[in-house]
N, C-alpha and C positions, 0 to 999 in steps of 0.2 A: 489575418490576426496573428500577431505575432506570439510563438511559446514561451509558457509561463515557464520558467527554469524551478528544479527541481532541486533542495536542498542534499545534505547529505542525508540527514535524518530519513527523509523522503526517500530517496536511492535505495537507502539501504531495507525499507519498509517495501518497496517495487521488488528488489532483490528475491524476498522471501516468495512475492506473489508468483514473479516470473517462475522460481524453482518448483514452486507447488499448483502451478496454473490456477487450480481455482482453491478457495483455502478457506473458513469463514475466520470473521474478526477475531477468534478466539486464535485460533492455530497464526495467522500472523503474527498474534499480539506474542504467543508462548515462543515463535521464532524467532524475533525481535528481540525480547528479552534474554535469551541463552545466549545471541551474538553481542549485546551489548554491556547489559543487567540494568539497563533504563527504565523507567517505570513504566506500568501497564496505562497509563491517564494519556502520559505524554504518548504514547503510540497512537492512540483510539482519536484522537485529536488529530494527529497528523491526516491517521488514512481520508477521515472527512476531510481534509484541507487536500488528499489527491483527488476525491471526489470530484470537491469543490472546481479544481484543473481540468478533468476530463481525463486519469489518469487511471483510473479505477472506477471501474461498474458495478454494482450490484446484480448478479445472475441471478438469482432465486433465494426463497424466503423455505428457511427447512424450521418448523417448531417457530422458538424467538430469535433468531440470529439467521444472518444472509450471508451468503456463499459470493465470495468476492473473486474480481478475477482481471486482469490486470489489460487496460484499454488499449495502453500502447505500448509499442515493443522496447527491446533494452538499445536499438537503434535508434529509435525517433524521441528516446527520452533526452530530454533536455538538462543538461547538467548545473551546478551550482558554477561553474566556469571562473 
């Protein structure tokens, strides 16, 4: 099966996960915005579209929000090329 390539938006959303290994939606979302000042929609949208890839898992469920953590390496990510 061939990999799904990885936009930049996306990179740069992996970016945050890699530096904070595991991180929930929230602390993404608040890293994401201080690098960029994009909105919080278009983030929360994205991560489910790395989901969606196999790029990001879900570790565990703490209260309402899950601790995210990043599938594959800064190696094997596939770039927007």
């Amino acid at each position: 099966m061939a990999k799904r390539k990885l936009s930049r938006l996306e990179l740069q959303l992996m970016e945050a996960l890699w530096t904070h290994r595991q991180a929930s939606m929230c602390e993404v979302q608040g890293s994401f915005r201080k690098k960029t000042g994009r909105p919080t929609r278009l983030s929360r949208q994205s991560v489910y579209r790395l989901e969606a890839k196999k790029a990001v898992r879900r570790v565990k469920k703490v209260g309402n929000f899950h601790i995210l953590e990043a599938a594959i390496t800064r190696d094997a990510a596939p770039d927007e090329g």
